[in-house]
N, C-alpha and C positions, 0 to 999 in steps of 0.2 A: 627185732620187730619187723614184719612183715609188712609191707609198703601195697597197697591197694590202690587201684586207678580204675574209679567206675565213670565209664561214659556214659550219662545220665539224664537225668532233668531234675529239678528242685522244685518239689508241690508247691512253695508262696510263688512260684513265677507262672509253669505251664501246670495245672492240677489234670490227676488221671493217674491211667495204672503205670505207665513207665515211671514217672515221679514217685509213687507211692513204692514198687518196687525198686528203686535206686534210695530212695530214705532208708527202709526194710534191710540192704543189704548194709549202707553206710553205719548203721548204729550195730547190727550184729557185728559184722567185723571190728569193729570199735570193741564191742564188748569182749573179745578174743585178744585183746590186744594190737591189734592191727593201727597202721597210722593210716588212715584214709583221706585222698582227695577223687572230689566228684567234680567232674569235666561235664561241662554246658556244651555241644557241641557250638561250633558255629559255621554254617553251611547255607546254602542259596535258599535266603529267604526265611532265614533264619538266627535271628541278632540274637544273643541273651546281653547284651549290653539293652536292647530294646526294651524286652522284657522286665529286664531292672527297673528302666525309667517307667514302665507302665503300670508296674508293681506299687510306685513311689520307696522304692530305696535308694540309696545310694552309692552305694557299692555293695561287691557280692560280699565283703564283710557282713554287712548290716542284716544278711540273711539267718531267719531263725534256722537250728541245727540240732532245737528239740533234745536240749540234753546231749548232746554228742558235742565234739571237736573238728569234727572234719572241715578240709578246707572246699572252696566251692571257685572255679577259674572254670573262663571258657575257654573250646580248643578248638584252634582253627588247624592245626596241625601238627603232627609230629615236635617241632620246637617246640609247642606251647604244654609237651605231654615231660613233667621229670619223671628222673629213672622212678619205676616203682617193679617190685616181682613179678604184680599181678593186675593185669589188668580184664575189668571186667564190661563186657559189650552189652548195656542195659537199653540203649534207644533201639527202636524199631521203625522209626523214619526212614522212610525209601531215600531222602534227601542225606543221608546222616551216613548212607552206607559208601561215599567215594571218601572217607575218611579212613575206613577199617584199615584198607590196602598196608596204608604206611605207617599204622600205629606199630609196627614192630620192633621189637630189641631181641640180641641175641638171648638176654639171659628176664626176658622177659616173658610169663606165661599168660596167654590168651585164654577166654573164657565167658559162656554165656550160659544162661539155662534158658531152655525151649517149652515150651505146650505140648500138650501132645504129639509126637513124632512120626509114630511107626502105628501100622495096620500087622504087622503079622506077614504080609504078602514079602516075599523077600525080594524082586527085582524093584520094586517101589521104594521099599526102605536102604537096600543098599546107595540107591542112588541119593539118597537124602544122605547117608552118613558121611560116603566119600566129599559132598557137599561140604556138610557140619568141620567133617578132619581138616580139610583143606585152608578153612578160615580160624580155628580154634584145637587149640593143645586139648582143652576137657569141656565136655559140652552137659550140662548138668542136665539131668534129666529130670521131669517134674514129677514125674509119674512113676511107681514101679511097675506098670504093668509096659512102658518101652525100656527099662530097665530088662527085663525079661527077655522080651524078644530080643534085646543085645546078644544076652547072653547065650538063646540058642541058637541063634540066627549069624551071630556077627560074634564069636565068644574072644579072639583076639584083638577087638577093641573094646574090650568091655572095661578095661584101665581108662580109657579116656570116654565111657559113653557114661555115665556114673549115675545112680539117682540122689537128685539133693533136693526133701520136700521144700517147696516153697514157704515163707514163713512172712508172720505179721508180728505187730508188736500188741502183745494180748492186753496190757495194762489199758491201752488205748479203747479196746475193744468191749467195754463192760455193762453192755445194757442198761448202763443205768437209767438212758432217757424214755424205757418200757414204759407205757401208763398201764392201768387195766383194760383198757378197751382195743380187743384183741388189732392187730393194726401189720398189712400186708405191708408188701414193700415191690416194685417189679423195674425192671433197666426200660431202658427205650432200645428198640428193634435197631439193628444199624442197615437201616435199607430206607425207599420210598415208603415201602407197604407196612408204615410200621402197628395201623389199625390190626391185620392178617397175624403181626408178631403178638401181640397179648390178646388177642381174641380170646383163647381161653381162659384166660385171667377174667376178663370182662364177663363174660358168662359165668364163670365161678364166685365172682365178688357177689353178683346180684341174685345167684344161689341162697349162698351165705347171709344175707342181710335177714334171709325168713328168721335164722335163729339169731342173730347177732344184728339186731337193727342200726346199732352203734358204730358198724367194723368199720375201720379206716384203710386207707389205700396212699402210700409214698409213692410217688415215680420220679422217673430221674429223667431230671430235664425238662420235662414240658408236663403241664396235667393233662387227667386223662376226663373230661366232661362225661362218659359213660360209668364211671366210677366215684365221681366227686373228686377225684384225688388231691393230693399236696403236691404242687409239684415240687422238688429239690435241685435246686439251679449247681453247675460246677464249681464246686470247693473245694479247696485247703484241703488237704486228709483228712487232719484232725475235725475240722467244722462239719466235713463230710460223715465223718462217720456219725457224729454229733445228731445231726439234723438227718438220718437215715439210717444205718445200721442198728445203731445204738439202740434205735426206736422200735426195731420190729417182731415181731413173734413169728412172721412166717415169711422167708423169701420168694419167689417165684422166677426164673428166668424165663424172658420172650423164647418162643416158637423159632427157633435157631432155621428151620426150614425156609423161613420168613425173614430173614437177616443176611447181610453179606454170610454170615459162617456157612450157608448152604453149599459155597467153592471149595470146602472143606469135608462134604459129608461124603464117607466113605463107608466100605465093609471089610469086616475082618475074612481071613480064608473061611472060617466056616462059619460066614454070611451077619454078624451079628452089625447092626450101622455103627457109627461112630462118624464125629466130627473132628478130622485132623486140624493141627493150629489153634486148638480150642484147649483152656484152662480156665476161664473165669472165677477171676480172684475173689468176686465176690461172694461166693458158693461158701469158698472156706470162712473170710470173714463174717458172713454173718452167722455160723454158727460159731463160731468163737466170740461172738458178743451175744448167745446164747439164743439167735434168732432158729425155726428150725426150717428144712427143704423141700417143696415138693417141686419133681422135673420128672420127664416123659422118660423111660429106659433108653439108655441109650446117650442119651443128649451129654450128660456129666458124667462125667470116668467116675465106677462105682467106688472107687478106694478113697474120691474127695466127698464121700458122703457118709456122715459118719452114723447115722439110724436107716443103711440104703433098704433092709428090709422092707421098711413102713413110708420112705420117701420118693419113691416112684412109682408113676402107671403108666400101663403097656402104651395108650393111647392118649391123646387129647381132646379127640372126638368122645371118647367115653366119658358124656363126663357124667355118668352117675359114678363112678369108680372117681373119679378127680372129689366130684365132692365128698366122697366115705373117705377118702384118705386125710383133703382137707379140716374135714371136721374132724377125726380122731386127732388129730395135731393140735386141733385148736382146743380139743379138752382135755387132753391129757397133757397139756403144754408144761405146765411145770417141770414132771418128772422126765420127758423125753429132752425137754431145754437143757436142764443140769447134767444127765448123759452124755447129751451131743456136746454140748462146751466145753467141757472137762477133754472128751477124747479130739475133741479139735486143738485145743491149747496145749495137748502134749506133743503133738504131731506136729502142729505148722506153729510155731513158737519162731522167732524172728531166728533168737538165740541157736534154738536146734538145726536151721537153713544154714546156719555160718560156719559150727561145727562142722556139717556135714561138708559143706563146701572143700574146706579147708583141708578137712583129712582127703578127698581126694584129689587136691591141690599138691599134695603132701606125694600121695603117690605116683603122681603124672612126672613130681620134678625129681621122687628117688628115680624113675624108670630114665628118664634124660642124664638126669647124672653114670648110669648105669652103662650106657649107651657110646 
């Protein structure tokens, strides 16, 4: 049995995507067989003994684990880490990273999956990988299209640059709290300017209301008073998905130009943009709880969109083209929802992220043994 050590966060304590992603990996490996424990860090200015008390539990016993086993300890350091094969680097706190150093064992494999990586450009991406190598054995890649570029670019670490899609737990994911009345959904912008980040949402929704007098609008985090919206305050996974995913027919992601991700907006060699560091989880979950996407070209790497045909326009200024894509979505919802769902749940399935992990976990420690 294969011994897992995910440096984490636990959704009933800090909720968000590092949490949701460390649950995501704890129950797939689980389901492989694996014996899993998930490490709270604990680093400046950052208790999860805190967190417990603010939670009201008791101990990390007392923490739900959603059908799984796993155990849940915080770590303040190497002592605090037992032997395990594989450990996986799931926090993304700047605070959390003078911990990596000495999480080491000789016969212990390092390991993380990344967002988007690589532009194509190759003095750019080398210097990311020799980065990535130097801190992790195998570094999962989210995407096949930096799978790719490994391979032409970088083909002698393409053993440790691996693609493993990222994956959710689908049963979670079921639409079921859809009503009839077609019903948007949009993040909040991570900047000051975050009016500038869904401005075209806001001009789209009040489009839409000529033929849909009814249409609803979720945001996440604060409402939005130009839209009426709900707002949906930070939740639990499950509650979240509950009181937002579950509920929507059409996603929207803010105007990323408009958001810190703009430190990320790059181009490929032959010119095409993209935002490096960018993955947003929610893109896949909500069309696996049967929600469907529309986003600007470009913005979402085209392989997480599972109808990309019919789910992007060139521009956000255009928006007579935003609403003809919008409104085909909204009437043809049915059949384009049970399309998109189905090919989202085969793809990012929690189950198929673990497998895949695993078999190139597999291969990284035959090449060591080898060695």
């Amino acid at each position: 049995m294969r011994k897992i050590a995910i440096v984490g966060l636990h959704t009933a304590l800090t909720p968000g995507f590092n949490a949701a992603m460390s649950l995501n990996e704890a129950l797939g490996f689980e389901a492989h067989g694996c014996e899993v424990t998930l490490y709270l860090p604990q680093t400046t200015g950052r208790d999860p003994r805190s967190w417990l008390r603010r939670a009201g539990y008791r101990s990390f016993d007392d923490l739900p684990r959603f059908g799984g086993r796993f155990d849940v300890k915080p770590l303040a350091g190497l002592a605090d880490l037992e032997p395990a094969d594989v450990l996986v680097w799931q926090t993304y706190n700047v605070k959390d990273v003078r911990l990596l150093p000495e999480l080491r064992r000789p016969s212990m494999l390092r390991t993380k999956n990344v967002p988007r990586a690589f532009t194509g450009e190759r003095a750019r991406d080398s210097a990311r990988v020799n980065a990535y190598l130097k801190d992790f054995d195998l570094v999962a890649l989210s995407l096949r299209a930096d799978q790719q570029i490994v391979r032409a670019n970088f083909p002698d670490q393409k053993r440790r640059l691996r693609y493993v899609p990222r994956g959710f737990i689908a049963d979670w994911l079921d639409g079921n709290g859809r009503g009839k009345v077609p019903t948007i959904g949009l993040d909040q912008a991570k900047s000051a300017d975050t009016a500038r980040g869904r401005g075209h949402i806001a001009r789209l929704g009040q489009q839409l209301r000529g033929q849909w007098p009814d249409l609803r609008f979720l945001s996440v985090r604060e409402e939005v008073d130009t839209l009426g919206s709900e707002g949906v305050p930070t939740l639990p996974l499950r509650d979240y998905y509950d009181r937002f995913l579950n509920r929507l027919w059409l996603y929207m992601p803010i105007d990323f130009e408009h958001s810190e991700h703009v430190k990320g907006l790059a181009r490929t060699p032959d010119g095409h943009r993209m935002f490096l560091g960018l993955y947003e989880n929610e893109i896949v979950e909500a069309q696996m709880a049967g929600a469907l996407v529309l986003a600007r070209r470009g913005d979402i790497p085209r392989e997480l969109l599972m109808l990309p045909a019919v789910s992007q326009v060139e521009s956000y200024d255009d928006e007579a083209a935003l609403l003809e894509a919008a409104t085909a979505h909204l009437e043809n919802f049915a059949a384009r929802s049970q399309l998109s769902q189905e090919r989202a749940r085969a793809r990012h399935n929690h189950l198929e992220m673990a497998r895949a992990w695993l078999a190139a976990l597999d291969l990284v420690a035959r090449d060591g043994a080898q060695a």
